[in-house]
NUMAR-626114 format. One record per residue (C-alpha): residue number from 1; x, y, z. Coordinates in pm, 1 decimal, always signed. Example, Ala and Ser with C-alpha at 12.3 -4.5 7.8 and 13.67 -1.06 7.14 Angstrom:
R   n       xx       yy       zz
R   1  +1230.0   -450.0   +780.0
R   2  +1367.0   -106.0   +714.0
This chain:
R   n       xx       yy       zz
R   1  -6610.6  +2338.7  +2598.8
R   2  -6227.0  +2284.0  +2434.3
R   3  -6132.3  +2575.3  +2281.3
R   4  -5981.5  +2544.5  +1965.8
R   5  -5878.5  +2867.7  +1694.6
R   6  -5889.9  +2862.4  +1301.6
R   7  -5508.2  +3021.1  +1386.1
R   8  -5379.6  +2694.9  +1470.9
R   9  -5223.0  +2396.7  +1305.9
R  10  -5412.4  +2071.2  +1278.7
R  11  -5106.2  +1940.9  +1526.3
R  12  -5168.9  +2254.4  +1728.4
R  13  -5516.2  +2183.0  +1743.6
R  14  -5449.8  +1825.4  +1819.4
R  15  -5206.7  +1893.6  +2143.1
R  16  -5478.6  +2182.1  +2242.3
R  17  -5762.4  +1909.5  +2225.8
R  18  -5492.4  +1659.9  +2433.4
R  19  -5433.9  +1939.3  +2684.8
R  20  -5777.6  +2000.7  +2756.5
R  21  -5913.2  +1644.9  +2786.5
R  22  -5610.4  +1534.4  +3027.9
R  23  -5759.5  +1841.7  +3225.1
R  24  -6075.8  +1772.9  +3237.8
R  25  -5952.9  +1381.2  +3315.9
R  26  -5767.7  +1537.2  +3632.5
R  27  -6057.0  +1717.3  +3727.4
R  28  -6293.1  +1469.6  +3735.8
R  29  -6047.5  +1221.4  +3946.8
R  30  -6004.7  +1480.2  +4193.2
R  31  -6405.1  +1472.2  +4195.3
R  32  -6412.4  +1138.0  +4176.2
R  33  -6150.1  +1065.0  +4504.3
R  34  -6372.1  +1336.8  +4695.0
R  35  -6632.2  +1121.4  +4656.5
R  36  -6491.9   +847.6  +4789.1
R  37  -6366.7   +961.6  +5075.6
R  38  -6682.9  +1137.4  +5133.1
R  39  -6863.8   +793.4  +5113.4
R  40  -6583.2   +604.5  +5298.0
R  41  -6651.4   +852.2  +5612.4
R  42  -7058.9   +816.7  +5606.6
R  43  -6967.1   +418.2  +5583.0
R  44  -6757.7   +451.3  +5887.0
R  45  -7012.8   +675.8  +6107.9
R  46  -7230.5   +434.3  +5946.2
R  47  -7066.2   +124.7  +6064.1
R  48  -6975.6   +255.8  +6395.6
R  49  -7349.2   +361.4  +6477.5
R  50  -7470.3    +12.7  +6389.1
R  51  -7138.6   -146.0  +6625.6
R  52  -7285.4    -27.0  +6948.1
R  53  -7543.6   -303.2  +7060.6
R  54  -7781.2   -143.1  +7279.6
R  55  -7926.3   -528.7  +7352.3
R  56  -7589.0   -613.2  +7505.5
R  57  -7690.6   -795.6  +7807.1
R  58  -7378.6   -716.4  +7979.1
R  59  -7464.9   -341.8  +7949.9
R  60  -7799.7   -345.2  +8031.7
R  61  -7737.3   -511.2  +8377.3
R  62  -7457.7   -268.1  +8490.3
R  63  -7687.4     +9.2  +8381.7
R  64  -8007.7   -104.2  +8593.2
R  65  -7761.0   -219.3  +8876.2
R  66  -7642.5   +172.1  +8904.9
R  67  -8044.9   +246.3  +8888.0
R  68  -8133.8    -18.1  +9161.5
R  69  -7860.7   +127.4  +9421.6
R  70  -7947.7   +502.6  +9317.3
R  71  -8331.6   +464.5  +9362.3
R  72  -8238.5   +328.4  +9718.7
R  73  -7994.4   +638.2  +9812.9
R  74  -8171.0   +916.8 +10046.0
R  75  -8091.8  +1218.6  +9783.9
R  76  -8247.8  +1109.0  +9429.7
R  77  -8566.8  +1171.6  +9321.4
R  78  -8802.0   +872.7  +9284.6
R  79  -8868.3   +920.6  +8881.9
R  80  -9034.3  +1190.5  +8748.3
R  81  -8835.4  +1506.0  +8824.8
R  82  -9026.1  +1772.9  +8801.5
R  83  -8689.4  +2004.2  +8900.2
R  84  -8340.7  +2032.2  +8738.1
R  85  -8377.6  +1681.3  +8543.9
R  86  -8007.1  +1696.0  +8341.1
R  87  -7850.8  +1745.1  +8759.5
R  88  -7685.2  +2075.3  +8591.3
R  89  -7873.9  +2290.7  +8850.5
R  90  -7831.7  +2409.7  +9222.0
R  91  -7987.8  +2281.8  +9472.8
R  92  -8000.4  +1923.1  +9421.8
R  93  -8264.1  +1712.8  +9380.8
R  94  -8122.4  +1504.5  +9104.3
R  95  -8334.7  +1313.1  +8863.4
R  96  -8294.1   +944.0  +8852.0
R  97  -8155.7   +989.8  +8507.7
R  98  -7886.0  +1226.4  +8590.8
R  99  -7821.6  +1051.5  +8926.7
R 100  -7714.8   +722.2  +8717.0
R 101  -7560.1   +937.5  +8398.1
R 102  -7348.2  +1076.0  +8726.4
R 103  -7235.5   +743.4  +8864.8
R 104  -7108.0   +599.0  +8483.2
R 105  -6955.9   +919.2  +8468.2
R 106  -6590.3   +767.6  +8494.7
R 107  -6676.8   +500.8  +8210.0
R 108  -6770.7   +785.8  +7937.3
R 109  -6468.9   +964.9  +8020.3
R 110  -6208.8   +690.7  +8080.7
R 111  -6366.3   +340.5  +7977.2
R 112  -6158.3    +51.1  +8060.8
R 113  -6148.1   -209.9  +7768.6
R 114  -6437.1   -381.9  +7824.1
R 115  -6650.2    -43.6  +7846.1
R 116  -6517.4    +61.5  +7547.1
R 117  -6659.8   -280.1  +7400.5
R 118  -6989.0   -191.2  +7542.9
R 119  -7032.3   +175.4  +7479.5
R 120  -7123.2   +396.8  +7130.2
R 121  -6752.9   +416.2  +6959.1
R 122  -6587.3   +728.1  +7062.3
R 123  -6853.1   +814.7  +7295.4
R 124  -6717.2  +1046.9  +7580.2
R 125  -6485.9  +1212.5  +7335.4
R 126  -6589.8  +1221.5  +6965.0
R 127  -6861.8  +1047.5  +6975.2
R 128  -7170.3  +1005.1  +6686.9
R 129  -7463.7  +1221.8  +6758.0
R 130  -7679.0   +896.5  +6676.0
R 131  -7465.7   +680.5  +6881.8
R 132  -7476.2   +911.2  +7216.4
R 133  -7877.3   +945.5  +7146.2
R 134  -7897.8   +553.2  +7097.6
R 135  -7724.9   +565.4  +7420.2
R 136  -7937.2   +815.0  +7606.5
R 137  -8236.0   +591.5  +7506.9
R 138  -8138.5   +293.5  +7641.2
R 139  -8043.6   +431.4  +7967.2
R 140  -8402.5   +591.0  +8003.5
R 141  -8575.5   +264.4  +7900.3
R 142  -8332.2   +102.1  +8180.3
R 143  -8449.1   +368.5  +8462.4
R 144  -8806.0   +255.5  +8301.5
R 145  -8769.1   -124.1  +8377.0
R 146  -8563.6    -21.7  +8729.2
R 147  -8910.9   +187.1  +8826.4
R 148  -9141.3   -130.6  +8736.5
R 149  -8903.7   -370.5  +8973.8
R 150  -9005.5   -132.1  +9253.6
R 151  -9373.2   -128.5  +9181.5
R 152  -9359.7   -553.2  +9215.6
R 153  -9163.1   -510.1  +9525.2
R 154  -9348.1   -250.0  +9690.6
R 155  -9701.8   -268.8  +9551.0
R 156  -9779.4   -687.2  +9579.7
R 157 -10070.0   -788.8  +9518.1
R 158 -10226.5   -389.4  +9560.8
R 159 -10448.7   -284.5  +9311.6
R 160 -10352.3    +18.2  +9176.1
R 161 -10612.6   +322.8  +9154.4
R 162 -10694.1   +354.5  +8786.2
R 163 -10544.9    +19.2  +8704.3
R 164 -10626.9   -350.9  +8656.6
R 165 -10472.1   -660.5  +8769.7
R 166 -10227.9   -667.9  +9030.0
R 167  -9840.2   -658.0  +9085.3
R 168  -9613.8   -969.4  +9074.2
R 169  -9373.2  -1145.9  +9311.7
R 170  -9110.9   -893.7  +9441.3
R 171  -8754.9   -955.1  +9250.7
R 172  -8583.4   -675.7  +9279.5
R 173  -8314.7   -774.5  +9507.6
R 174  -8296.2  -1144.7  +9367.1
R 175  -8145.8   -933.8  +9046.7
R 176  -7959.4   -675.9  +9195.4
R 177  -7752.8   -976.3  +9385.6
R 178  -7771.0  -1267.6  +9094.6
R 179  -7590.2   -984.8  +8848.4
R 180  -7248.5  -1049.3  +9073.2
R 181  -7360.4  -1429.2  +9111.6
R 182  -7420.6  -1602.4  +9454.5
R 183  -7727.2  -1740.5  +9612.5
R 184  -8065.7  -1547.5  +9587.8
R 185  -8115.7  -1336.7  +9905.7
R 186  -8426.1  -1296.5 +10141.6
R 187  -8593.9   -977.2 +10249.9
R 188  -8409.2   -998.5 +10593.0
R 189  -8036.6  -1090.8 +10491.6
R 190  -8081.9   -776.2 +10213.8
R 191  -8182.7   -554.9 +10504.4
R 192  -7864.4   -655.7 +10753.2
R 193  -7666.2   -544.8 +10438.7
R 194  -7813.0   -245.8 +10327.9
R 195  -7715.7   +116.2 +10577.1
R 196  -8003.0   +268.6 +10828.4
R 197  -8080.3   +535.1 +10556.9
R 198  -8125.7   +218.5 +10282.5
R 199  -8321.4    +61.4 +10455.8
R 200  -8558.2   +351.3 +10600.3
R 201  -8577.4   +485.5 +10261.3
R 202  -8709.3   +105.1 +10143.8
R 203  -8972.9   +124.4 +10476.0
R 204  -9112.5   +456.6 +10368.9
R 205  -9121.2   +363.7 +10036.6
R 206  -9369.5   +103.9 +10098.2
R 207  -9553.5   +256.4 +10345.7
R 208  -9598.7   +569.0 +10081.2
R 209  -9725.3   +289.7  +9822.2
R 210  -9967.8    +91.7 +10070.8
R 211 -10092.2   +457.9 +10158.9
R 212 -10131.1   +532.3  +9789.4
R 213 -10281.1   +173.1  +9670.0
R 214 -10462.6   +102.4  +9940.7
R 215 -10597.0   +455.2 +10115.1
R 216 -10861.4   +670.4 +10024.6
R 217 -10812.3   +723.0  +9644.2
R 218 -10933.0  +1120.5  +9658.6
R 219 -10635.2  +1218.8  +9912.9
R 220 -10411.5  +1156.1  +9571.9
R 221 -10624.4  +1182.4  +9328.0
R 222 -10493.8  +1014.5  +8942.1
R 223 -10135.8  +1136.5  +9047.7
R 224  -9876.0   +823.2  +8989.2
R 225  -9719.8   +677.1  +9264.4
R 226  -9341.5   +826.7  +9192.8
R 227  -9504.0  +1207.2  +9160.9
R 228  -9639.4  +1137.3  +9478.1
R 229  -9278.6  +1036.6  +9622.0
R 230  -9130.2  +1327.7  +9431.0
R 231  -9375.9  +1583.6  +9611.2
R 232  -9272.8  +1411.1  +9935.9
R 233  -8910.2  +1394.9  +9919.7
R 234  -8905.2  +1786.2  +9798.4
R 235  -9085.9  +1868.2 +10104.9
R 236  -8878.7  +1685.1 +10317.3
R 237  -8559.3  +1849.7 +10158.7
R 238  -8711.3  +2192.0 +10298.6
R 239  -8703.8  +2086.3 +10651.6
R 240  -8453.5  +2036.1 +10878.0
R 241  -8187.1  +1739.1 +10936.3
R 242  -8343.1  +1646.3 +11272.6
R 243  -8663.7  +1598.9 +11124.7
R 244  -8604.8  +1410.2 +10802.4
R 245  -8432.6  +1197.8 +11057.1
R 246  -8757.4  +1187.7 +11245.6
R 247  -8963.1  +1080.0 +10949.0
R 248  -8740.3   +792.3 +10816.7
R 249  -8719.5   +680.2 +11151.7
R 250  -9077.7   +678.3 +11184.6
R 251  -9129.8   +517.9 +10873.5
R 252  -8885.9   +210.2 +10961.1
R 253  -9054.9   +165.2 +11311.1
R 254  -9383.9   +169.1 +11115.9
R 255  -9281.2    -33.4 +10862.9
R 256  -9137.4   -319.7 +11081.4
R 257  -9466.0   -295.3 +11339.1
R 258  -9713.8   -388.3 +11004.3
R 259  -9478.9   -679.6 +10830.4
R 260  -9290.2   -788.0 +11155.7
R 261  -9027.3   -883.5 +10904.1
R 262  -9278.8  -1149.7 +10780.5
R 263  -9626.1  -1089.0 +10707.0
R 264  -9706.6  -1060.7 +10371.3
R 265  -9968.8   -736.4 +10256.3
R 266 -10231.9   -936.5 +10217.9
R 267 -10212.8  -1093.8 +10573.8
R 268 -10210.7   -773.9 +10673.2
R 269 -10483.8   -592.1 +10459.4
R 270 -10712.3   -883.6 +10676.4
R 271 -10641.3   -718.4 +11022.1
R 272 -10945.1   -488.7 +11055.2
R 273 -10821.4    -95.0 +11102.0
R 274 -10491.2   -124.9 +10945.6
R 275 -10439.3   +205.9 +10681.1
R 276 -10106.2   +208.6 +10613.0
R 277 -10107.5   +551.1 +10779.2
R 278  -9735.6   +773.5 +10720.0
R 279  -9601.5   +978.4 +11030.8
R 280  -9806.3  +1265.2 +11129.8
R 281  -9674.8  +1607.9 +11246.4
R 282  -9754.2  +1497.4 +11620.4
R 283  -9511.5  +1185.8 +11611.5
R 284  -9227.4  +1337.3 +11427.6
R 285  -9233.3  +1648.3 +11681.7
R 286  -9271.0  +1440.0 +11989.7
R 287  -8989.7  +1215.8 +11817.6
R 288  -8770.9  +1572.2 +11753.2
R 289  -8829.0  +1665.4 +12170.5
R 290  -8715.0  +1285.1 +12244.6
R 291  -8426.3  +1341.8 +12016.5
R 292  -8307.2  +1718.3 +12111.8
R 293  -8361.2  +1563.0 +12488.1
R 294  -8097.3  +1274.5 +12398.6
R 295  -7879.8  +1482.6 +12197.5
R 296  -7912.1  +1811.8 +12239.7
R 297  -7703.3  +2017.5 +11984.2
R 298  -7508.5  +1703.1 +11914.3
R 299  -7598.3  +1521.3 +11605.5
R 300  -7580.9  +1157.7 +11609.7
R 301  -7347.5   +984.4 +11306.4
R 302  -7701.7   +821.4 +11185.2
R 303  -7877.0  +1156.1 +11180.1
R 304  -7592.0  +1284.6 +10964.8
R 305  -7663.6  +1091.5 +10687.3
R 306  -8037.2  +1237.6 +10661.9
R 307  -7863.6  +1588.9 +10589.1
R 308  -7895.2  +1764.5 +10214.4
R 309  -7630.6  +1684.9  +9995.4
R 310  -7586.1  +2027.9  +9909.0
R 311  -7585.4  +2069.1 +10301.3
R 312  -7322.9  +1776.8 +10298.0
């Protein structure tokens, strides 16, 4: 209310009444100015939260290419980590989805220019809450798509307990290698490419899943196919070197006795007897005495990549 006395001349009053309203004016155009720049900033978040394009093709491939590689690599686990899923833990196993946040580490921290097109703006540093989530979202439905390439190229034409329908044509590896351009790639070129622990890893992999699709459904029960390769690869990380070394090599002698290189799984499924059957204890100890015969103490440069990474 302007405050105004009897005491006072009408010109008094007047200048009082002048005084008060220019006040008043001031105050609310300091209000007024707050208010913009308090709508100028939620315009700006606003803006940059709707600038990151989460359908960026661009994106999406490098993303799923640094999935691809890290499902392939000897200490990730195959999905579903049931242990230490951010990576912030020790021991390793690492998730899948801290595995890949690991290896686009250096982009959220120093993006080139064309990363800095791509990612949330001021991700890494001071970036929007809604942004990074955005973010986080699109990697894990990434890891999701990465996961169902694997099924078609391990799991053709297996029916899957508790499923209908079968798997398609395996890609995989067409994408991974049409992403940096060049002609599509068969099974056996990829392999001559790929290192000993690659490639064993891809063996067992499919021998696991023919074991799982195509085995007696009680030995696993409803469990999904990565839980089952997440309860493997944990066990294996409690035994020694010399025998994970065993196993994978196993696996890839296995492996190349059922497909030759060339038969297909339903060639294969014909051949009466054939159950996809994973190393036994037996074979990996008799292949540990062959090995500690050969070797001895000394650990062959292929062995040494079987070894923990903490161990590393």
């Amino acid at each position: 209310m302007i405050g105004v006395t009897q005491e006072e001349t009408p010109k008094e009053q007047y200048m009082s009444v002048m005084v008060s309203l220019l006040s008043s004016r001031q105050e609310i155009s300091s209000l007024r100015s707050e208010i913009n720049e308090m709508k100028t900033t939620m315009e700006t978040s606003t803006s940059s939260r709707l600038s990151f394009d989460n359908e960026n093709p661009e994106l999406r491939k490098y993303i799923k290419l640094v999935a691809i590689q890290n499902v392939m690599s000897g200490d990730v686990q195959g999905y579903t980590a049931t242990k230490d899923r951010l990576g912030d833990g020790d021991p390793l196993p690492l998730s899948l989805y801290a595995k890949v946040m690991a290896s686009i580490s250096s982009i959220l921290s120093k993006p080139k220019k064309w990363k800095k097109r791509l990612l949330p703006a001021g991700y890494g540093k001071n970036p929007d809450t809604r942004c990074a989530q955005a973010f986080h979202n699109l990697v894990n439905n990434i890891l999701k798509e990465a996961r169902k390439d694997f099924d078609s190229l391990l799991f053709t034409n297996i029916h899957f307990p508790e499923r209908a329908g079968t798997a398609s044509t395996a890609k995989i590896f067409e994408k991974q290698h049409t992403l940096v351009g060049g002609k599509v790639l068969v099974r056996e070129e990829i392999l001559k490419r790929v290192t000993p622990l690659e490639r064993s890893r891809y063996a067992w992999l499919r021998l696991q899943g023919c074991h799982w699709g195509l085995g007696d459904s009680t030995e696993y029960g409803k469990k999904h196919f990565w839980a089952v390769v997440d309860e493997k690869l944990e066990f294996l990380r409690s035994q020694s070197t010399r025998y994970r070394y065993a196993y994978f090599f196993l696996c890839l002698q296995f492996d190349f006795d059922l497909f030759k290189g060339k038969k297909t799984i339903e060639e294969i499924k014909e051949t009466t007897g054939t159950d996809f059957s994973l190393p036994g204890e037996t074979a990996i100890n008799d292949t540990i005495s062959e090995l500690n015969e050969t070797y001895g103490d000394r650990v062959p440069e292929r062995e040494t990549a079987y070894e923990n990474p903490e161990a590393a």
